[in-house]
PDB file of N, CA, C and O in Angstrom, chain B, residues numbered from 101:
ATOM      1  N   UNK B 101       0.850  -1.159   0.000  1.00  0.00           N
ATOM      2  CA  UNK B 101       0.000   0.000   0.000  1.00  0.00           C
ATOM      3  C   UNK B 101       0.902   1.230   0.000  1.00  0.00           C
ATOM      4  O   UNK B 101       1.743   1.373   0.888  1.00  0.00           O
ATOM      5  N   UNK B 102       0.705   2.346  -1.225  1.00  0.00           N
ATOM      6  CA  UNK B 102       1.617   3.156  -0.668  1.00  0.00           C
ATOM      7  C   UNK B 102       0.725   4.338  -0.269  1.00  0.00           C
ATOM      8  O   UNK B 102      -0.480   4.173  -0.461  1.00  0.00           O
ATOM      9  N   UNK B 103       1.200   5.720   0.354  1.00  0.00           N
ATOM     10  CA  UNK B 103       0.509   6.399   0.869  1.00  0.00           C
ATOM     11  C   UNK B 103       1.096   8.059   0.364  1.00  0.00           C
ATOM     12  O   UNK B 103       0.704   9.133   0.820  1.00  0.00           O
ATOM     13  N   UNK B 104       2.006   7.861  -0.569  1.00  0.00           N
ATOM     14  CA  UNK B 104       2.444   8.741  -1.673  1.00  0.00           C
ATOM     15  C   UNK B 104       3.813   9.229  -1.302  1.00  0.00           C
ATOM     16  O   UNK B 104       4.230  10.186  -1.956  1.00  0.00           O
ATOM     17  N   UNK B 105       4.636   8.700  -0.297  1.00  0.00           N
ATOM     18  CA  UNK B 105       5.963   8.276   0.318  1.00  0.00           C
ATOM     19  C   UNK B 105       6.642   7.259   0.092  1.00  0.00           C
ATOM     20  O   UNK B 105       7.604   6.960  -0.615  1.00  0.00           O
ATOM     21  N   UNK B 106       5.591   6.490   1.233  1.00  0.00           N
ATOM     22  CA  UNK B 106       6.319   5.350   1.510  1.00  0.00           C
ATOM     23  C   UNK B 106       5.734   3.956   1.624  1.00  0.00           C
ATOM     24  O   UNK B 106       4.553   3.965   1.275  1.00  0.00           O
ATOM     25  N   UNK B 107       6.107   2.925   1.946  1.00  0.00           N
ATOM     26  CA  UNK B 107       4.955   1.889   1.767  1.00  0.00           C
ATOM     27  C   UNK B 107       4.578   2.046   3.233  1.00  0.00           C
ATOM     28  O   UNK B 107       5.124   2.593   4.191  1.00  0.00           O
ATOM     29  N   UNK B 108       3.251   1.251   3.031  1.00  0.00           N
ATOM     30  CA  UNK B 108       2.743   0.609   4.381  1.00  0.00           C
ATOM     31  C   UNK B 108       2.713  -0.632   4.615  1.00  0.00           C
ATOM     32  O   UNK B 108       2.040  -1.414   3.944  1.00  0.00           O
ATOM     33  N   UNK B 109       3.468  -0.982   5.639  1.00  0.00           N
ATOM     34  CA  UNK B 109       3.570  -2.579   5.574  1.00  0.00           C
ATOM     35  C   UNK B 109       1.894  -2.916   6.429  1.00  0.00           C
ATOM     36  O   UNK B 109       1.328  -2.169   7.227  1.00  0.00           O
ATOM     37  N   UNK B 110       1.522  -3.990   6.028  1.00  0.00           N
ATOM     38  CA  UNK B 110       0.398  -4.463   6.891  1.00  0.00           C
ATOM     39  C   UNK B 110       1.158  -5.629   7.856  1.00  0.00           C
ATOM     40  O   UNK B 110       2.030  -6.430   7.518  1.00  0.00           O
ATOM     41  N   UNK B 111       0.674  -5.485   8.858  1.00  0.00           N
ATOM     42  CA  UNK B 111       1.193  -6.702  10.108  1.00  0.00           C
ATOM     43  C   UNK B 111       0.124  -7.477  10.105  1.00  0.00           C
ATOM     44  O   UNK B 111      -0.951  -6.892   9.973  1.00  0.00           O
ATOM     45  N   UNK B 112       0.104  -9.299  10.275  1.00  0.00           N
ATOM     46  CA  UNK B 112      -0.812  -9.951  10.865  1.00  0.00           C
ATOM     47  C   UNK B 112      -0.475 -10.547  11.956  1.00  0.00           C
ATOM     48  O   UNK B 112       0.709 -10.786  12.191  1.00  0.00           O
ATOM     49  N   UNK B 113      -1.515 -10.902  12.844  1.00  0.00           N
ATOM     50  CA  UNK B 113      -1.110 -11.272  14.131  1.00  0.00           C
ATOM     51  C   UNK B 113      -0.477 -12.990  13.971  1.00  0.00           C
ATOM     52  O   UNK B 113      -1.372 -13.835  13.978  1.00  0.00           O
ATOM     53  N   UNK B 114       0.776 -13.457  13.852  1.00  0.00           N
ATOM     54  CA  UNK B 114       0.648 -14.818  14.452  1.00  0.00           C
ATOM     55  C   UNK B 114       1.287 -15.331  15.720  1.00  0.00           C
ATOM     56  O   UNK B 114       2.505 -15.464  15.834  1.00  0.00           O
ATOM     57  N   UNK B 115       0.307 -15.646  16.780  1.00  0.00           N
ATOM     58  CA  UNK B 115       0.769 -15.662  17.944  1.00  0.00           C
ATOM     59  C   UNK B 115       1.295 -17.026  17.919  1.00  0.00           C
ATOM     60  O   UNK B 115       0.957 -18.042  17.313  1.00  0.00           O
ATOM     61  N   UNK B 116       2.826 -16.570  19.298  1.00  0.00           N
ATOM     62  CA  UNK B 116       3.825 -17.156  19.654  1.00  0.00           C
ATOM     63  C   UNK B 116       3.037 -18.748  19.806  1.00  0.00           C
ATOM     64  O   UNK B 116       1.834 -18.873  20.034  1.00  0.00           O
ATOM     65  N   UNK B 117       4.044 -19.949  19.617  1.00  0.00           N
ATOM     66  CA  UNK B 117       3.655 -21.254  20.319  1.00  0.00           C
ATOM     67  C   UNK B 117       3.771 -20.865  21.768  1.00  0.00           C
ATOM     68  O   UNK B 117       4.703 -20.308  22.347  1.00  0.00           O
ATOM     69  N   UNK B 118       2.529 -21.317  22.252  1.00  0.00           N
ATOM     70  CA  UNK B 118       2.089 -21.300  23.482  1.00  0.00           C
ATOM     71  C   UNK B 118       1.545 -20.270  24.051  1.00  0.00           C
ATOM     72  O   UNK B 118       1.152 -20.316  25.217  1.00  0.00           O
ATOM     73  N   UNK B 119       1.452 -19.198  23.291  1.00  0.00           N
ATOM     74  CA  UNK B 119       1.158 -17.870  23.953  1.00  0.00           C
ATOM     75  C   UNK B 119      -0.616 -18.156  24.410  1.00  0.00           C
ATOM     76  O   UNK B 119      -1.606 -18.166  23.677  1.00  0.00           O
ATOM     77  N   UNK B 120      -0.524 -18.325  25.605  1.00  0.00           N
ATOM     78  CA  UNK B 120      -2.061 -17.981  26.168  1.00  0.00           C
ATOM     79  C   UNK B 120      -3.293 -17.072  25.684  1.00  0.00           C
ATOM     80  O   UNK B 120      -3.344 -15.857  25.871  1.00  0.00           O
ATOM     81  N   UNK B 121      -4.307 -17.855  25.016  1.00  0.00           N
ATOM     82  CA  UNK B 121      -5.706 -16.529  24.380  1.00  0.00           C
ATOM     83  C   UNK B 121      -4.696 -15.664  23.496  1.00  0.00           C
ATOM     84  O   UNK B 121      -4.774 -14.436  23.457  1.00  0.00           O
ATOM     85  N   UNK B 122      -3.723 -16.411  22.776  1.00  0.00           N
ATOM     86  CA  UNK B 122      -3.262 -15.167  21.418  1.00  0.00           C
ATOM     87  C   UNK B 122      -2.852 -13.718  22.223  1.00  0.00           C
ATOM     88  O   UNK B 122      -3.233 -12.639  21.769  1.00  0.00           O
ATOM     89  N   UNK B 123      -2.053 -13.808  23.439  1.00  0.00           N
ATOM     90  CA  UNK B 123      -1.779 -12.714  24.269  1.00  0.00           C
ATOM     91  C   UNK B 123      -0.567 -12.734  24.164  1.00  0.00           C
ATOM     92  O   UNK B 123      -0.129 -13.867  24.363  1.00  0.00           O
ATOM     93  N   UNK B 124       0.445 -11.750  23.866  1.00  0.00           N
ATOM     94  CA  UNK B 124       2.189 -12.051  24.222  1.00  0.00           C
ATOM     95  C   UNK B 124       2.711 -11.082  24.774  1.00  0.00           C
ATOM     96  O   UNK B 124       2.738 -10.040  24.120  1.00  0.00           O
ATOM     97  N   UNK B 125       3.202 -11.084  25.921  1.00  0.00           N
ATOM     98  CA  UNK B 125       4.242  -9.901  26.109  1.00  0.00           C
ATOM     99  C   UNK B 125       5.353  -9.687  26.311  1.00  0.00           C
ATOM    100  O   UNK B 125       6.147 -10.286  27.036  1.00  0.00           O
ATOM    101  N   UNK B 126       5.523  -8.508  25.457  1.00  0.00           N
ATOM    102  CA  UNK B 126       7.234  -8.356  25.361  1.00  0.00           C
ATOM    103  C   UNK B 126       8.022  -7.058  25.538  1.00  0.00           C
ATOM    104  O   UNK B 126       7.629  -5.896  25.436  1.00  0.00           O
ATOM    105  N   UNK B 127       8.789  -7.366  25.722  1.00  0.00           N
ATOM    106  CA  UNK B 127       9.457  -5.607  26.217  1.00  0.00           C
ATOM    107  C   UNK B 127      10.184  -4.979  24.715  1.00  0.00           C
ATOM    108  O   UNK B 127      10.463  -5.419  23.600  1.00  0.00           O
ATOM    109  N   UNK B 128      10.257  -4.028  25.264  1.00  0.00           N
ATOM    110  CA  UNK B 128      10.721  -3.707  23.965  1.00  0.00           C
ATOM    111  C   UNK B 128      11.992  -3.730  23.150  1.00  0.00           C
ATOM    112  O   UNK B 128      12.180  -3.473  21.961  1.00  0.00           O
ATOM    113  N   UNK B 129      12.877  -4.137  24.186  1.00  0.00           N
ATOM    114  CA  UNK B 129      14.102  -4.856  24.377  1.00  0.00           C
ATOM    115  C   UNK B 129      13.995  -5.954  23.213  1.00  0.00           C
ATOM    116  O   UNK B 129      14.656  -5.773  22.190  1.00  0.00           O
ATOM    117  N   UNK B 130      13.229  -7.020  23.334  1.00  0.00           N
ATOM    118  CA  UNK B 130      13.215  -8.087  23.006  1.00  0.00           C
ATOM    119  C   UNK B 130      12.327  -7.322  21.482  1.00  0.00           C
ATOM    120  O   UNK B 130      13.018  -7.538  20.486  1.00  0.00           O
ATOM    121  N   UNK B 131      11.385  -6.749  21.232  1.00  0.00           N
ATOM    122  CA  UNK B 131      10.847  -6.500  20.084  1.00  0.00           C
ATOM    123  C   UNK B 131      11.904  -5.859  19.286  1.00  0.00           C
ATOM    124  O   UNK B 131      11.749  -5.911  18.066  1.00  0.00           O
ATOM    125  N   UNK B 132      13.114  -5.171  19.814  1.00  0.00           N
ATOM    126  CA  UNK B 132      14.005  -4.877  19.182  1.00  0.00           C
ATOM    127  C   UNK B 132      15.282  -5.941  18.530  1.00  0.00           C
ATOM    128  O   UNK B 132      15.963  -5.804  17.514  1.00  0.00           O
ATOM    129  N   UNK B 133      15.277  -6.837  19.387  1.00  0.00           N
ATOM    130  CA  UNK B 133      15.939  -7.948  19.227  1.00  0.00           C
ATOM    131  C   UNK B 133      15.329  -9.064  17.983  1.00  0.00           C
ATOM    132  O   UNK B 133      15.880  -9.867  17.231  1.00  0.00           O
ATOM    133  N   UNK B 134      14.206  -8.730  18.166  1.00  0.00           N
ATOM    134  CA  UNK B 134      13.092  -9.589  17.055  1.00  0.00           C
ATOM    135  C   UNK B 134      13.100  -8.937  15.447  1.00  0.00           C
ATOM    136  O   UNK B 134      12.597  -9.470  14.458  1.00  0.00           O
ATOM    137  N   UNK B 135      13.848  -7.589  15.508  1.00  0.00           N
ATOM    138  CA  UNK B 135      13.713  -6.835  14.386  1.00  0.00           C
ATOM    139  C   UNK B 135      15.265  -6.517  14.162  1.00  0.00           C
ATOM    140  O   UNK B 135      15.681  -5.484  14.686  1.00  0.00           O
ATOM    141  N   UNK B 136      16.053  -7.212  13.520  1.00  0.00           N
ATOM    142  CA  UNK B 136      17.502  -6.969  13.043  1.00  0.00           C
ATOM    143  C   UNK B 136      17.675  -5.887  11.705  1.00  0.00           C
ATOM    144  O   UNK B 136      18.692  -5.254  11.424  1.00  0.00           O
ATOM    145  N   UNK B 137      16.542  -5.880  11.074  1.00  0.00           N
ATOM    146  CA  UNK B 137      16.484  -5.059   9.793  1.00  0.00           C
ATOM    147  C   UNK B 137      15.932  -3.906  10.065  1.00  0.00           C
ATOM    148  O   UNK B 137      15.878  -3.191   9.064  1.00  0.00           O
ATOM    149  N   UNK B 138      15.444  -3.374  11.133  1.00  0.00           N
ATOM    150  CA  UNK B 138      14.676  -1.764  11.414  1.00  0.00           C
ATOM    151  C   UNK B 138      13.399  -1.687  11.191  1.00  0.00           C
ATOM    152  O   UNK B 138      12.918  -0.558  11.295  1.00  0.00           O
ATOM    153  N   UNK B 139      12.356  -2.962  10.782  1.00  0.00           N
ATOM    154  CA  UNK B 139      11.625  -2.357   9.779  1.00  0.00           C
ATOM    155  C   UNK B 139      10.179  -2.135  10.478  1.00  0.00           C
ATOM    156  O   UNK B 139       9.150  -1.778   9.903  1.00  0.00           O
ATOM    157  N   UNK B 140      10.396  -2.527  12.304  1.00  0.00           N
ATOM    158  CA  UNK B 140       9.260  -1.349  13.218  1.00  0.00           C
ATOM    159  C   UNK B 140       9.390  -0.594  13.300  1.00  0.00           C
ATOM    160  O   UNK B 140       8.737  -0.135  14.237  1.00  0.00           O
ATOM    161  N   UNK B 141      10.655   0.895  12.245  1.00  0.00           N
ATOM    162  CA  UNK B 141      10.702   2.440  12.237  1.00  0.00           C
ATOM    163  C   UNK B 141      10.330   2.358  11.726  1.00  0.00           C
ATOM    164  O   UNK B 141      10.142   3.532  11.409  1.00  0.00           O
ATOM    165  N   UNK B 142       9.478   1.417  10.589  1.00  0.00           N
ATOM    166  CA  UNK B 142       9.066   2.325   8.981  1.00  0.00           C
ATOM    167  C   UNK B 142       7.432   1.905   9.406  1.00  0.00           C
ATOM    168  O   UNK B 142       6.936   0.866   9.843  1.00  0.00           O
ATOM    169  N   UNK B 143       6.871   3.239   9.049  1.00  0.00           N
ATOM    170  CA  UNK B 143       4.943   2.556   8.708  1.00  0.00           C
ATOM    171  C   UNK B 143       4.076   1.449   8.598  1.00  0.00           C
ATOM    172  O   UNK B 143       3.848   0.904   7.518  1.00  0.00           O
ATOM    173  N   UNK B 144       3.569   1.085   9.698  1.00  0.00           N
ATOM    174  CA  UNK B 144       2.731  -0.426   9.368  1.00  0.00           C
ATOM    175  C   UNK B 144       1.567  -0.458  10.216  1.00  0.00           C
ATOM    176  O   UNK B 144       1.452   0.285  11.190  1.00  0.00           O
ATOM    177  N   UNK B 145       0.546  -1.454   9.802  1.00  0.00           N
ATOM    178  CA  UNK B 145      -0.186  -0.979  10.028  1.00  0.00           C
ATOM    179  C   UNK B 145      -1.097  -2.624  10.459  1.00  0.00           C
ATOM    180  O   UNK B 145      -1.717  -3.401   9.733  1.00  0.00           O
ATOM    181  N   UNK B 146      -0.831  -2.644  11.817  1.00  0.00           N
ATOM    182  CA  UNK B 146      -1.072  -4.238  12.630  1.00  0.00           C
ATOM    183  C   UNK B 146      -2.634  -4.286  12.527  1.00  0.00           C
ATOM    184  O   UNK B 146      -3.398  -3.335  12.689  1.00  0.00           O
ATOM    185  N   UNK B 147      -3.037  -5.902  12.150  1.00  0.00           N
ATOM    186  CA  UNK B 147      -4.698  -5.858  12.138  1.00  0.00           C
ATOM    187  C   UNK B 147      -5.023  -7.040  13.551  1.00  0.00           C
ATOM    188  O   UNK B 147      -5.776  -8.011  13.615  1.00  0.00           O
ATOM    189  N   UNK B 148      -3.846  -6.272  14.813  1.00  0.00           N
ATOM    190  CA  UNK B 148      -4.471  -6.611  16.006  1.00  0.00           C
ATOM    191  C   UNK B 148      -4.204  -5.342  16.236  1.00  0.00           C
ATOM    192  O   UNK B 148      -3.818  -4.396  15.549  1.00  0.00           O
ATOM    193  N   UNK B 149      -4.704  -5.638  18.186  1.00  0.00           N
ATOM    194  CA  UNK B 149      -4.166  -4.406  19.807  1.00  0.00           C
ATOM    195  C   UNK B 149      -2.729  -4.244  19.561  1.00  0.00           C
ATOM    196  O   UNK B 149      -2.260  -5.128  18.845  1.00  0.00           O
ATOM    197  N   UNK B 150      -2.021  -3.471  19.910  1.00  0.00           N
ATOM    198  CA  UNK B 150      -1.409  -3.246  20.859  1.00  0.00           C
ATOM    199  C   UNK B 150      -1.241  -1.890  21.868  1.00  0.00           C
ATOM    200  O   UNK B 150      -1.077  -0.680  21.710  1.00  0.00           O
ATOM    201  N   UNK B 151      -1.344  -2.577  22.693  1.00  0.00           N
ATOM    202  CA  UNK B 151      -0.888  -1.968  24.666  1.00  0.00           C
ATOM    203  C   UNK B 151       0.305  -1.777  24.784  1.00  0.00           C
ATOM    204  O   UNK B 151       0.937  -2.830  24.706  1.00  0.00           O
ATOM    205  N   UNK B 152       1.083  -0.648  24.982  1.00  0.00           N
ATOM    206  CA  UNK B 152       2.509  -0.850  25.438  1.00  0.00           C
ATOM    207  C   UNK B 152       2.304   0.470  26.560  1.00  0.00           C
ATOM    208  O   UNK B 152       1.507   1.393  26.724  1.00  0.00           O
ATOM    209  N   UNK B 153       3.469  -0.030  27.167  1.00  0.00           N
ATOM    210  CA  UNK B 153       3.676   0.668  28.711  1.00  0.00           C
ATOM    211  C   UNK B 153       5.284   1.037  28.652  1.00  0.00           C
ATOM    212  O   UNK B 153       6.204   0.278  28.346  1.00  0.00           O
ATOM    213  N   UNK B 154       5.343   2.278  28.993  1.00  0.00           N
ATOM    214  CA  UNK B 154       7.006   3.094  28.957  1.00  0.00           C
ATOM    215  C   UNK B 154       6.775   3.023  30.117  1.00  0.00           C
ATOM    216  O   UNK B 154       5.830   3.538  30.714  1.00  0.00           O
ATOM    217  N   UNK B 155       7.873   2.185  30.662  1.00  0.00           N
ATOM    218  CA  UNK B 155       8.221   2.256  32.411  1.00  0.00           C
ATOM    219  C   UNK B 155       9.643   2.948  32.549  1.00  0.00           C
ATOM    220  O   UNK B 155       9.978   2.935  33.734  1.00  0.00           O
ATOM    221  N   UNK B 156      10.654   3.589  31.678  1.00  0.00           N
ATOM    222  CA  UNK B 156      11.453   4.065  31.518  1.00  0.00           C
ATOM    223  C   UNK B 156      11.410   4.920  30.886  1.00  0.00           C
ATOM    224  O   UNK B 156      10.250   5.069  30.501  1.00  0.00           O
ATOM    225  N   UNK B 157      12.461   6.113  30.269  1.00  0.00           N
ATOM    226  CA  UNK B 157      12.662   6.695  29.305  1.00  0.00           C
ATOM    227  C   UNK B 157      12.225   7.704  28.694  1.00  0.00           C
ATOM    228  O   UNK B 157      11.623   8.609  29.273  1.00  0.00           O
ATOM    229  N   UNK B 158      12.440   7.691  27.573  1.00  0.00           N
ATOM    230  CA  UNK B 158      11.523   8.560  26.946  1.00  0.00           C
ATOM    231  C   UNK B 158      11.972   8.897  25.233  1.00  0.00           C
ATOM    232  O   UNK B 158      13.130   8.914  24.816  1.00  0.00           O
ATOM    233  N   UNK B 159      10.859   9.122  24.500  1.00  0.00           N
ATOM    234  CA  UNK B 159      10.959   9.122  23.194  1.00  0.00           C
ATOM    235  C   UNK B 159       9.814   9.569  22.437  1.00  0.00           C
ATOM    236  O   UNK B 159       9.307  10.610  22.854  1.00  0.00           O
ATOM    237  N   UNK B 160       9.280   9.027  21.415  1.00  0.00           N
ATOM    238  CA  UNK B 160       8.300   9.242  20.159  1.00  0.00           C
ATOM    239  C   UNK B 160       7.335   8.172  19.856  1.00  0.00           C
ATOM    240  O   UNK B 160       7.335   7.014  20.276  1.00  0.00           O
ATOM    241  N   UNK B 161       6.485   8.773  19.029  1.00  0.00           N
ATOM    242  CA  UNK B 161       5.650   7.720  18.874  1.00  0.00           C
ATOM    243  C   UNK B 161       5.176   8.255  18.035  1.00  0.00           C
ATOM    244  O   UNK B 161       4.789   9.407  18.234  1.00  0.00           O
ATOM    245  N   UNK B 162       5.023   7.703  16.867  1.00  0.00           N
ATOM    246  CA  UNK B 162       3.588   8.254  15.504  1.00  0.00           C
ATOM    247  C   UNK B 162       2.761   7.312  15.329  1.00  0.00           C
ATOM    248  O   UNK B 162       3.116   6.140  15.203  1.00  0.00           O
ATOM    249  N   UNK B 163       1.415   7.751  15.297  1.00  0.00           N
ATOM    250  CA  UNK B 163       0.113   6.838  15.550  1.00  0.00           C
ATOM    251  C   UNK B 163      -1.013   7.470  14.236  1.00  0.00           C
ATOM    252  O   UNK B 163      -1.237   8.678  14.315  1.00  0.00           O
ATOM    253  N   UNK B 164      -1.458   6.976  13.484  1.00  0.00           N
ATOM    254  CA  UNK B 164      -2.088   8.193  12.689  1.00  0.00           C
ATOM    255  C   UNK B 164      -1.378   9.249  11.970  1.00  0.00           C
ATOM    256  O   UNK B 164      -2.026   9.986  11.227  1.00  0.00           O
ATOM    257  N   UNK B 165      -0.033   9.416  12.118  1.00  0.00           N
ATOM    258  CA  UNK B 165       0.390  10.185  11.447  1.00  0.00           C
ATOM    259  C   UNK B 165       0.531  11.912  11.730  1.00  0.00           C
ATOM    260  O   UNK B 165       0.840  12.921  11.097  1.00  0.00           O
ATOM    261  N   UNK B 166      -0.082  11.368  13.655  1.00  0.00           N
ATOM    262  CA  UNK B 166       0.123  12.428  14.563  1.00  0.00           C
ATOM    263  C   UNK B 166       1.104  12.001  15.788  1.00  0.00           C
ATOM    264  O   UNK B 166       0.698  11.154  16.584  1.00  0.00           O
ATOM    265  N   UNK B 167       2.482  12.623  15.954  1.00  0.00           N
ATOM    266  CA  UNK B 167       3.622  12.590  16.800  1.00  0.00           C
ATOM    267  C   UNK B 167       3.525  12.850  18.538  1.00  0.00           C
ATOM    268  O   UNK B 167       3.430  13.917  19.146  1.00  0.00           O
ATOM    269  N   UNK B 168       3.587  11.503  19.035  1.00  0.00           N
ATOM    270  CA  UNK B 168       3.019  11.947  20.566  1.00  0.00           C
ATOM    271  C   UNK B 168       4.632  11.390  21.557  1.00  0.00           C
ATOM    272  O   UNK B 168       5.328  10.375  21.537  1.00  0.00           O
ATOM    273  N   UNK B 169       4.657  12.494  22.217  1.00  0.00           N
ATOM    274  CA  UNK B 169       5.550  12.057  23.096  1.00  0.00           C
ATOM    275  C   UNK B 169       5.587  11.683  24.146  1.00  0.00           C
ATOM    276  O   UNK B 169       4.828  12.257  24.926  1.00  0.00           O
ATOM    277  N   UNK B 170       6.574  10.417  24.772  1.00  0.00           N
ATOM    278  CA  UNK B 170       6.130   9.583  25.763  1.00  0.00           C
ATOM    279  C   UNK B 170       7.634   9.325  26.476  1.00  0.00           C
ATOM    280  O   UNK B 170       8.761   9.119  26.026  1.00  0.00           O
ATOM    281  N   UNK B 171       7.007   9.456  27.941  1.00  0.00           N
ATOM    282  CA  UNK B 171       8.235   8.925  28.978  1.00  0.00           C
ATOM    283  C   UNK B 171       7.674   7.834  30.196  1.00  0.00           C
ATOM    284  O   UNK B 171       6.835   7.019  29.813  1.00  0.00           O
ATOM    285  N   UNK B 172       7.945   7.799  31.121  1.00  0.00           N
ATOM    286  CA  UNK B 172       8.057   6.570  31.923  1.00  0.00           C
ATOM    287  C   UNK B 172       6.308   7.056  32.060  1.00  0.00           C
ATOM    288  O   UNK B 172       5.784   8.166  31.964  1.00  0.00           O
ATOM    289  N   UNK B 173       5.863   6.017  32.260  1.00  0.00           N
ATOM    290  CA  UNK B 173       4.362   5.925  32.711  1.00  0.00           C
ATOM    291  C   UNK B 173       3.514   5.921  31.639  1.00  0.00           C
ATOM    292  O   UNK B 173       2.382   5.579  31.982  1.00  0.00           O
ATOM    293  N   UNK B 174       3.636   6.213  30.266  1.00  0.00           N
ATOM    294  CA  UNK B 174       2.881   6.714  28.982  1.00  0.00           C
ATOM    295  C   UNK B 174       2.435   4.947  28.658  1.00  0.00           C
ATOM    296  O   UNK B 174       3.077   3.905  28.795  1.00  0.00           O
ATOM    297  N   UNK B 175       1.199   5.206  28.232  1.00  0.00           N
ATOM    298  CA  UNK B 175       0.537   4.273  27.623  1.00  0.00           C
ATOM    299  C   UNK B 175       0.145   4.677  26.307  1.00  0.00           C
ATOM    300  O   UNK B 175      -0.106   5.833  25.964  1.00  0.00           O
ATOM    301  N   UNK B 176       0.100   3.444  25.447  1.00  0.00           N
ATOM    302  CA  UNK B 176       0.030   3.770  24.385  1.00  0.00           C
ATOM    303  C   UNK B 176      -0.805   2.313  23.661  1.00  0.00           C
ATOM    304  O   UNK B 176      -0.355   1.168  23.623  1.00  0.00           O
ATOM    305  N   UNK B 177      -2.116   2.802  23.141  1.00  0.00           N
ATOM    306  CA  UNK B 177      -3.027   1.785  22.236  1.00  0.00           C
ATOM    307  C   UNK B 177      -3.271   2.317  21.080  1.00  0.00           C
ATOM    308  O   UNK B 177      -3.783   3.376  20.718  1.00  0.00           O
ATOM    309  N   UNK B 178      -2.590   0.944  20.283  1.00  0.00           N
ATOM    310  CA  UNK B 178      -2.700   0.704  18.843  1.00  0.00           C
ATOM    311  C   UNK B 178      -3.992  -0.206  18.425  1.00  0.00           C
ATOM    312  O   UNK B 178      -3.956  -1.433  18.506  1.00  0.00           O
ATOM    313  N   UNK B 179      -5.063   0.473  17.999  1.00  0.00           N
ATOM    314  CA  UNK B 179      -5.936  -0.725  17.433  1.00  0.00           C
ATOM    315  C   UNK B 179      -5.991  -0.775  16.488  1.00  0.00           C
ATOM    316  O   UNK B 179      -5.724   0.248  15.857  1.00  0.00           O
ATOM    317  N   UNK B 180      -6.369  -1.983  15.776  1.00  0.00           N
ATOM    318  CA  UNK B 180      -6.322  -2.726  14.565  1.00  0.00           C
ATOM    319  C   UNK B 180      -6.401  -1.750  13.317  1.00  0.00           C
ATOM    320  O   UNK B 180      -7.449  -1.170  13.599  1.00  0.00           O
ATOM    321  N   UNK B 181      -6.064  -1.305  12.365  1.00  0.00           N
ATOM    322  CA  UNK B 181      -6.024  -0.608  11.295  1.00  0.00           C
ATOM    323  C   UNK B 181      -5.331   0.588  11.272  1.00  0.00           C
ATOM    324  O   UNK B 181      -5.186   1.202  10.215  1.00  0.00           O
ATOM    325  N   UNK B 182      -4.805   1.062  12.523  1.00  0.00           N
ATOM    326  CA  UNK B 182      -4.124   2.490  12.941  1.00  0.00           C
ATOM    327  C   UNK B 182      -2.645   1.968  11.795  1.00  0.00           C
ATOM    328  O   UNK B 182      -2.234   0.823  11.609  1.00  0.00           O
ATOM    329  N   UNK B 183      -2.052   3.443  11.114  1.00  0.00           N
ATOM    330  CA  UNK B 183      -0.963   3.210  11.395  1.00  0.00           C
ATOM    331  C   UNK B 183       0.162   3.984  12.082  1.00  0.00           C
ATOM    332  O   UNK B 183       0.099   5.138  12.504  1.00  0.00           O
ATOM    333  N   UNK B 184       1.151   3.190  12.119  1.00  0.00           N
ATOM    334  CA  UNK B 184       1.777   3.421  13.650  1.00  0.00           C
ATOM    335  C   UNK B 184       3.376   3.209  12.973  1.00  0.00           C
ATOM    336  O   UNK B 184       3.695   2.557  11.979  1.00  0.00           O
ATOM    337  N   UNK B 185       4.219   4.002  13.892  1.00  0.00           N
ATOM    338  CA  UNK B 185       5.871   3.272  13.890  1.00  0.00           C
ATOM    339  C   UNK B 185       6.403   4.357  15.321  1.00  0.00           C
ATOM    340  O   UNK B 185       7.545   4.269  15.771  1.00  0.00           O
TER     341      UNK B 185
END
């Protein structure tokens, strides 16, 4: 899909072996570790949730294509069709 940039990747959910009710959680540590090529900076656009919780830090977030900034305590929900990086 492009959006007159760049592509949009679409994400589908396939949950982990064993992951309980299609639930997984992971830090972001490890989602970084899961991505050797970069390619959760570039536009995509997941057709599940996601919930994430900044218990540290602080940084960025584009959701919609509107820039929100987040430090320790920030919650952040992605639902299904948003896109996000």
């Amino acid at each position: 899909m492009e959006n007159g940039h760049r592509t949009v990747r679409q994400l589908h959910y396939l949950p982990a072996l064993g992951a309980a009710y299609g639930v997984e959680v992971l830090s972001f540590a490890r989602l970084r570790e899961m991505d050797g090529a970069g390619a959760r900076t570039r536009p995509q656009r997941p057709d599940f949730h996601v919930l994430a919780l900044v218990a540290s830090g602080r940084g960025g977030h584009v959701a919609d294509f509107e820039t929100y900034q987040l430090r320790a305590g920030s919650v952040v929900w992605i639902r299904p069709g948003m896109v996000h990086r």
